[in-house]
N, C-alpha and C positions, 0 to 999 in steps of 0.2 A: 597337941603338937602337930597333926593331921592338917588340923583346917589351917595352920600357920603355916605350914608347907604347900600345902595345894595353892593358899592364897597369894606366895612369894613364886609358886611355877609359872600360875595364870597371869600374875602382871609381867614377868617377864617375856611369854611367850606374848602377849598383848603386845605390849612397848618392840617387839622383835618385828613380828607382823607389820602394826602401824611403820617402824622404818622402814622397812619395805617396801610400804604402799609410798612412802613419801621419795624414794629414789625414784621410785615407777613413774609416781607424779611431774618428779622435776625433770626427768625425761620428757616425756608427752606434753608438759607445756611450756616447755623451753621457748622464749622470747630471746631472738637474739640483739645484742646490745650493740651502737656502734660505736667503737674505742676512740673514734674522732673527739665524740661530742664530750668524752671525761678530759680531753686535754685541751679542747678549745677553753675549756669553763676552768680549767686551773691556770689557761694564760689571760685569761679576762680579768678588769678589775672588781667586779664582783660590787658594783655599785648600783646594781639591779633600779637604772634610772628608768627605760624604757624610751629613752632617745634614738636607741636603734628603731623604734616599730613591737620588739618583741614587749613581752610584758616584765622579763627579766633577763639576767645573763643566763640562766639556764636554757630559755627560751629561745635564745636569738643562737648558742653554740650548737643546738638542735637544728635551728633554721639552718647554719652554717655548714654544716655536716650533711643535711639531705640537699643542700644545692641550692635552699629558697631564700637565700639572704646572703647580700655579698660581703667577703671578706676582710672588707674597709667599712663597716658598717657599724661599727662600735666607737663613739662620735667621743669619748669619756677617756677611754684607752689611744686612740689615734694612730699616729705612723708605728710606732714599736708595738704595739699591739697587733696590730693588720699586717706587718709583717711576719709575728710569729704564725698568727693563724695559716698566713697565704703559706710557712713553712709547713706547719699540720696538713693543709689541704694538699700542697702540690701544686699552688699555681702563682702567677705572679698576680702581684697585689697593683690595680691603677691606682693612680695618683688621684687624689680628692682635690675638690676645686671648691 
């Protein structure tokens, strides 16, 4: 009855510890996310052509979002698309020729 006691303290004290370590963890290597690029890619068509350049829509909402790909750039999706983006971003969307 002893060893089945002892061995039910030490996993929970284990499993206690380990969450711990893992708060600590998510702490110290927090990567921060930018909230842009989850709404550019949920107004995308998600046809992951690669006619923008990017290699996908994940890709090019990314490029979108740090500034390296302009916001009329998704040739699949067109004026209603690059206009929501340019709402996402904050800027006005030129006219494609």
């Amino acid at each position: 009855m002893i060893a089945i006691l002892t061995a039910v303290i030490v996993s929970f004290v284990l499993a206690f510890v380990i969450g711990v370590l893992l708060g600590i963890f998510k702490k110290i290597f927090y990567i921060p996310v930018d909230e842009r690029v989850g709404k550019i890619r949920a107004v995308l068509p998600g046809v992951n052509c690669g006619a923008c350049g990017y290699p996908g829509c994940d890709g090019f909402a990314a490029g979108v979002a740090s500034g390296k790909a302009p916001v009329n750039g998704c040739l699949v999706g067109r004026a209603p698309v690059a206009q929501a983006i340019g709402e996402i971003m904050g800027v006005p969307v030129p006219a494609k020729k």
